[in-house]
N, C-alpha and C positions, 0 to 999 in steps of 0.2 A: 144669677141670671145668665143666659145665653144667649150668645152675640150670634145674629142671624145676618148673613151676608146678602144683598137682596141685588139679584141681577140687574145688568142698566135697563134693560126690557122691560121691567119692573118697578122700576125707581120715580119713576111720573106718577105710579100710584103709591106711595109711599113719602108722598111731601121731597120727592128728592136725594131721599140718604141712600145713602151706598151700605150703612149695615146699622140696624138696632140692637136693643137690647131686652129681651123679655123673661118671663117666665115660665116653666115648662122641665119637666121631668119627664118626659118622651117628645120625640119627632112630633108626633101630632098635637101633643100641648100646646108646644112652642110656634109650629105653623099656625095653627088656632090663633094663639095669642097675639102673632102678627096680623093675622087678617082681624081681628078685634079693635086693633092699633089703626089699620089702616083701612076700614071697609070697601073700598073700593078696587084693591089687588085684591081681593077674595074671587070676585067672578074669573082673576085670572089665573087662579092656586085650584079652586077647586069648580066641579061642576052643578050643573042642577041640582041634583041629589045629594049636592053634599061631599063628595067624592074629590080626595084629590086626581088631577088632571091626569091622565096617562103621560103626560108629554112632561111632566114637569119632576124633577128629579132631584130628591132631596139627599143629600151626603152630611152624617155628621161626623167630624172630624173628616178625616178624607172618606169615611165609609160610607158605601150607597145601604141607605136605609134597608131596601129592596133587599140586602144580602145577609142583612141581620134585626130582621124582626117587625118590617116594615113601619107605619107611623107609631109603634109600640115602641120602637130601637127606644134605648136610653139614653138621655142628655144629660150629663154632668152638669152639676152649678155652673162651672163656667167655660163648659162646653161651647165649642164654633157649631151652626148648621148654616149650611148651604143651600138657597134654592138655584135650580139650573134645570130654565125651559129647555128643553130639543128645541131647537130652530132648526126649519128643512126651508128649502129654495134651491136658485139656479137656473142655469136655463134647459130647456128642456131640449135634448138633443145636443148637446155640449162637448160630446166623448167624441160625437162623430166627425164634428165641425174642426177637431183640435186641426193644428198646424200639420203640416208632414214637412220632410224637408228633405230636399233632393240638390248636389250641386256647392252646400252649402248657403242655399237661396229658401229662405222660410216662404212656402207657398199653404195657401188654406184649399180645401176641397170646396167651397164656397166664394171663391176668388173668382173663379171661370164661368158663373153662372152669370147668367143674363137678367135682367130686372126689370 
């Protein structure tokens, strides 16, 4: 069986484990067979149709799927996979706001505005 390591982002829908253990002789078996395990991380593995997510990024062994064969890659008996969402945030306008520093005195461009 192969041990699927399941992100913390993840792991609410998963009764909480940090990694299982399933069946699966490709990437997609074995993601399958966790959303199987766990039906409630499936709306966040794959989409309407079926489809795993764009955002969500599966490596077995250290290898991204994606580079070799997609959810076909092959999983050894006791093969590691990894799922790992993209997470994007931040704030927006963040680059402009940074500090400058004049004098030895951290000043922001945002310091002198009025409010």
């Amino acid at each position: 069986m192969a041990k699927v390591f399941i992100p913390t982002a993840l792991r609410a829908f998963a009764d909480g484990k940090a990694q299982v253990e399933v069946g699966g002789a490709t990437a997609g078996e074995v993601v399958a067979a966790l959303a199987e395990l766990y039906p409630d991380i499936r709306r966040h593995i794959y989409d309407a149709e079926g489809k795993l997510r764009s955002y969500v990024n599966v490596f077995v062994g250290e290898e991204d799927i994606r580079n070799f064969g997609g959810l076909g890659a092959p999983v050894p008996p006791d093969g590691e996979v990894t799922l790992v969402p993209a997470i994007a945030g931040g704030v927006a306008g963040a680059l402009r706001a940074a500090p400058r520093q004049t004098d030895g005195i951290v000043r922001s461009k945002a310091a002198g505005r009025k409010r």
